[in-house]
PADO-651804 format. One line per 8 residues: number of its first residue (from 1); for each residue x, y, z negated of C-alpha. Coordinates in nm, 3 decimals. Last residue first. Layout:
<recs>
NUM> X/Y/Z ~ ...
</recs>
This chain:
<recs>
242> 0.310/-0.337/-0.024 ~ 0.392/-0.697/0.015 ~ 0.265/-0.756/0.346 ~ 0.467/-0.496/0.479 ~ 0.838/-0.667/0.319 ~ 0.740/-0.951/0.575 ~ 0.627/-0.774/0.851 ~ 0.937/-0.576/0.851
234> 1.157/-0.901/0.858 ~ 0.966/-1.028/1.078 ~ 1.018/-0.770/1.336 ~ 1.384/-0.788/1.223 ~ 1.403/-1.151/1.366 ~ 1.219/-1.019/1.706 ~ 1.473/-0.736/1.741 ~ 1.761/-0.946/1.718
226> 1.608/-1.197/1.970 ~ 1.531/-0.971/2.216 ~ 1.874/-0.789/2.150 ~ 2.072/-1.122/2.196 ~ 1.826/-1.148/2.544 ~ 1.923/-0.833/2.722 ~ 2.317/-0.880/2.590 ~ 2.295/-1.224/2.794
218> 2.175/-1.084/3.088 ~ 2.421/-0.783/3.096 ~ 2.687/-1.067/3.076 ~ 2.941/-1.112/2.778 ~ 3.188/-1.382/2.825 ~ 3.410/-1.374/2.546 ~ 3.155/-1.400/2.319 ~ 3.218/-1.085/2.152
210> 2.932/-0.920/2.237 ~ 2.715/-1.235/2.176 ~ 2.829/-1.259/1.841 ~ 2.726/-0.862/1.802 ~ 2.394/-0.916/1.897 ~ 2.319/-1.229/1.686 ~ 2.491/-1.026/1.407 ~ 2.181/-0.803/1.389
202> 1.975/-1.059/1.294 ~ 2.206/-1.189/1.044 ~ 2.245/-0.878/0.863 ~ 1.884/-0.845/0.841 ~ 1.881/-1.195/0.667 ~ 2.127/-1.153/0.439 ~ 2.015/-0.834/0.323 ~ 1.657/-1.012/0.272
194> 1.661/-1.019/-0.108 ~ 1.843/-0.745/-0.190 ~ 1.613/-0.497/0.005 ~ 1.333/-0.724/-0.223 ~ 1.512/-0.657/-0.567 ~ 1.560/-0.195/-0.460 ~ 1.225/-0.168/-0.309 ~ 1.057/0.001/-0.620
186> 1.390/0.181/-0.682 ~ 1.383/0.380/-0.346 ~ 1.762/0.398/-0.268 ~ 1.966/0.707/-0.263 ~ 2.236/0.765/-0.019 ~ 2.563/0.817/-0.013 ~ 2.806/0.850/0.287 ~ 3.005/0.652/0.564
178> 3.331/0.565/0.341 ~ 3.088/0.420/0.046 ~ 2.781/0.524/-0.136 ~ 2.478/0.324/-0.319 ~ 2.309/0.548/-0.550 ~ 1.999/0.484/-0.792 ~ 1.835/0.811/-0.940 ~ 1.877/0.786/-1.320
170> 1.856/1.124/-1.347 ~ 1.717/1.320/-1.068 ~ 1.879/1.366/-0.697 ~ 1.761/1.643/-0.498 ~ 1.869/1.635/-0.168 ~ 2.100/1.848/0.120 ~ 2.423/1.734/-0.020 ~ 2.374/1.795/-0.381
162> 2.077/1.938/-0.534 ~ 2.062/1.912/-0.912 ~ 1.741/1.763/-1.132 ~ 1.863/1.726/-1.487 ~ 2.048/1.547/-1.716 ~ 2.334/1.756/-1.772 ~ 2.255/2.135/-1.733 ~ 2.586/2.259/-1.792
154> 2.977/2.161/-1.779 ~ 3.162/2.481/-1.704 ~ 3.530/2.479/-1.551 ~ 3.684/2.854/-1.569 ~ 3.883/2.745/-1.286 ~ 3.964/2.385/-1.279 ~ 4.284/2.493/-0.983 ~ 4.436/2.311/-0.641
146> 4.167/2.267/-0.472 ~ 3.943/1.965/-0.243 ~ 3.685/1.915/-0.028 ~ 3.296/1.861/-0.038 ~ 3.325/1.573/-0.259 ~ 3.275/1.218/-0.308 ~ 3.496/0.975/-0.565 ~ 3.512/0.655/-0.575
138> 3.779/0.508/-0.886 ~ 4.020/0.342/-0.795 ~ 4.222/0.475/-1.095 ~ 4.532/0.547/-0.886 ~ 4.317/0.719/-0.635 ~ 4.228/0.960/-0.892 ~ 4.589/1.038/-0.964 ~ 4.662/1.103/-0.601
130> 4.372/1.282/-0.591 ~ 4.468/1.500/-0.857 ~ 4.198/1.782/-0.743 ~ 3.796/1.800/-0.633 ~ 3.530/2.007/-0.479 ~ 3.174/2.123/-0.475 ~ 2.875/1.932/-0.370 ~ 3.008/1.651/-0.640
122> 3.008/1.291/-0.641 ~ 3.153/1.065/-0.925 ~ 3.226/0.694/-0.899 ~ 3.151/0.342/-1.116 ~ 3.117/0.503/-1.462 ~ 3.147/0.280/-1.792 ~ 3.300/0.478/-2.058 ~ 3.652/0.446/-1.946
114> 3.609/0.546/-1.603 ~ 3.431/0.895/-1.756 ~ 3.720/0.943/-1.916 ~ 3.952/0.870/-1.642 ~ 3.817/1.093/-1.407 ~ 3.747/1.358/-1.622 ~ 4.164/1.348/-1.716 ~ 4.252/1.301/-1.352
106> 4.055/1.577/-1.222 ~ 3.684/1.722/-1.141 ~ 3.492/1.998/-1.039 ~ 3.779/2.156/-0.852 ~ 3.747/2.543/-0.837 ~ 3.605/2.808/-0.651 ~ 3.315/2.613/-0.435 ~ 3.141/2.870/-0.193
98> 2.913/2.906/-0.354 ~ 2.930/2.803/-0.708 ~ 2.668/2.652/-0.864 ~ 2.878/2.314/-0.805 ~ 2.575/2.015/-0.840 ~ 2.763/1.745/-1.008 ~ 2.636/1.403/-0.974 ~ 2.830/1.086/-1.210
90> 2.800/0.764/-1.094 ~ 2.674/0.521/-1.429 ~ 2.643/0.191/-1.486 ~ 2.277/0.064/-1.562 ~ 1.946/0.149/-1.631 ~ 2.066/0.514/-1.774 ~ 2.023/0.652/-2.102 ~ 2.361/0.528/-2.240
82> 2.515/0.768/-2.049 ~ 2.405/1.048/-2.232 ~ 2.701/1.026/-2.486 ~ 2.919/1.092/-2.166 ~ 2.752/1.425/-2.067 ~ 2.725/1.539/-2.432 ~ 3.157/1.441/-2.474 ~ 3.248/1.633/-2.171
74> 3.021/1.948/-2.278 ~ 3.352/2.114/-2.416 ~ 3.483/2.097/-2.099 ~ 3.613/2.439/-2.129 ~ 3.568/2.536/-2.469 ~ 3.309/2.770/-2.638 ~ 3.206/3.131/-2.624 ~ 3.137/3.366/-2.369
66> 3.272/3.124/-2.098 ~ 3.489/3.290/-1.851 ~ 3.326/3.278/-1.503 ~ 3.383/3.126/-1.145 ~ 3.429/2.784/-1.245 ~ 3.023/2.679/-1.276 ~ 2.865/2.251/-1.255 ~ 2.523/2.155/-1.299
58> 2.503/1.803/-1.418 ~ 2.371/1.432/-1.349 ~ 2.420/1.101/-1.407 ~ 2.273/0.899/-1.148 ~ 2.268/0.525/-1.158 ~ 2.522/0.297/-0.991 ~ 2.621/0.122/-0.667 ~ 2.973/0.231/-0.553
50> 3.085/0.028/-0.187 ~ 3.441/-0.091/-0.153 ~ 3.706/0.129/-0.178 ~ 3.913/0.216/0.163 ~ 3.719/0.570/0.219 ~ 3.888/0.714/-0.076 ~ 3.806/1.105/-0.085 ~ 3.409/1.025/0.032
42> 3.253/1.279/0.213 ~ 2.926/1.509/0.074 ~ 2.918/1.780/0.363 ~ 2.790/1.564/0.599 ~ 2.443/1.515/0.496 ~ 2.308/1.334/0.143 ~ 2.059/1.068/0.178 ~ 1.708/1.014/0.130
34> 1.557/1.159/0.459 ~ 1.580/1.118/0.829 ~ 1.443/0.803/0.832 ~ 1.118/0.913/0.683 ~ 1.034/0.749/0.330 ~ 0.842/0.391/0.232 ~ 0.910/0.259/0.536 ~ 1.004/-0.079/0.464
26> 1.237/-0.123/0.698 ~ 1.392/0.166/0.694 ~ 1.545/0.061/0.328 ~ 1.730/-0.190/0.523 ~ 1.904/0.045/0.808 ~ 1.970/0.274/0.538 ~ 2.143/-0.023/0.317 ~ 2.343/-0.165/0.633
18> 2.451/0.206/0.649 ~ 2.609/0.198/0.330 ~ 2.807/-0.079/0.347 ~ 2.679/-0.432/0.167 ~ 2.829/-0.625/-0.080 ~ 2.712/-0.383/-0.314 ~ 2.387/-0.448/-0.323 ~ 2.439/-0.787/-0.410
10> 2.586/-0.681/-0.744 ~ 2.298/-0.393/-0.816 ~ 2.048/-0.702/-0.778 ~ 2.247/-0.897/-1.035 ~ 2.212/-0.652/-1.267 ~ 1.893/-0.629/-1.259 ~ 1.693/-0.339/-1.187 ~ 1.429/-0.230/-1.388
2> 1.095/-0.064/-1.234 ~ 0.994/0.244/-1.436
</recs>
């Protein structure tokens, strides 16, 4: 499995999260339309900065009484699991209950799983204590929000879940922020660091023109030549590696 430095994961997140998509394009190693998770899956805190991490994932159930057992009794197992991952985790709940009856997650997960080392949670079901959750600054993605935990059921942790319109596996790497999550290729994740700069370069040539002060259709016609021919190179330059 190709390691990831932590230095890599640090550049990453200087960048939004459709700067990544626009990079990971480049090397067309998946269809556009693919890799990350659709509309349902919003962030709660769209003023944090961008959450890079590994996935940790779990089923999630509220709708029944457990037979036997404690609610969040598999808290501790998820956590202790952590230390599989390359590097900090975001946790991924898959909510097996549709439509979603209860939050996934609260103040007291939240915190926990802050104070082990998590960067951000996501969930296809929903969440509660936002207020509290904002507190922590810690991201946070959901499909909405309620008021009750529900018969709250930790299960399957570790495995394959489907959240947002994807499958995400353990250890998955994640970059999210106020426009979405997305999953990036891990055998492309160094060399999309390396020429972030660069791509967003290229595409600021466009945008310095724009606000110029003096924009002309003219001008705009040749900023995008230019654009386009820097982020030609760019692709022929992560091709040749392949």
């Amino acid at each position: 499995m190709t390691t990831i430095h932590p230095e890599v994961l640090a550049k990453l997140r200087q960048y939004d999260t459709p700067t990544i998509c626009n990079l990971i394009e480049l090397f067309e190693v998946r269809p556009r339309h693919t890799g990350y998770m659709d509309a349902r899956i919003r962030a709660c805190y769209p003023e944090l900065p961008p959450m890079v991490g590994f996935a940790a994932t779990a089923a999630f159930r509220a709708s029944a009484p457990l037979r036997q057992g404690e609610s969040y009794g598999s808290l501790e197992a998820q956590i202790e699991r952590f230390g599989e991952l390359s590097g900090p985790p975001v946790v991924v709940f898959q909510d097996l209950d549709d439509p979603s009856v209860a939050a996934t997650f609260g103040e007291i997960m939240c915190t926990a799983y802050k104070a082990f080392g998590a960067v951000g949670l996501i969930t296809s079901g929903t969440g509660r204590d936002l207020d509290q959750v904002r507190a922590l600054k810690f991201p946070a993605f959901t499909n909405g929000a309620c008021c009750s935990h529900g018969y709250v059921t930790i299960l399957h942790v570790h495995a394959p879940v489907h959240v947002g319109g994807i499958a995400v596996y353990p250890d998955d790497l994640l970059h999210g922020d106020c426009n979405g999550v997305t999953t990036i290729p891990r055998e492309i994740a160094s060399e999309l660091a390396e020429i972030a700069d660069d791509f967003v370069g290229a595409e600021g040539v466009i945008l310095d023109t724009l606000r110029s002060g003096t924009p002309s259709v003219a001008r705009l016609r040749e900023a995008r030549a230019e654009s386009h021919a820097l982020i030609a190179r760019l692709r022929a330059r992560v091709s040749r590696r392949k």
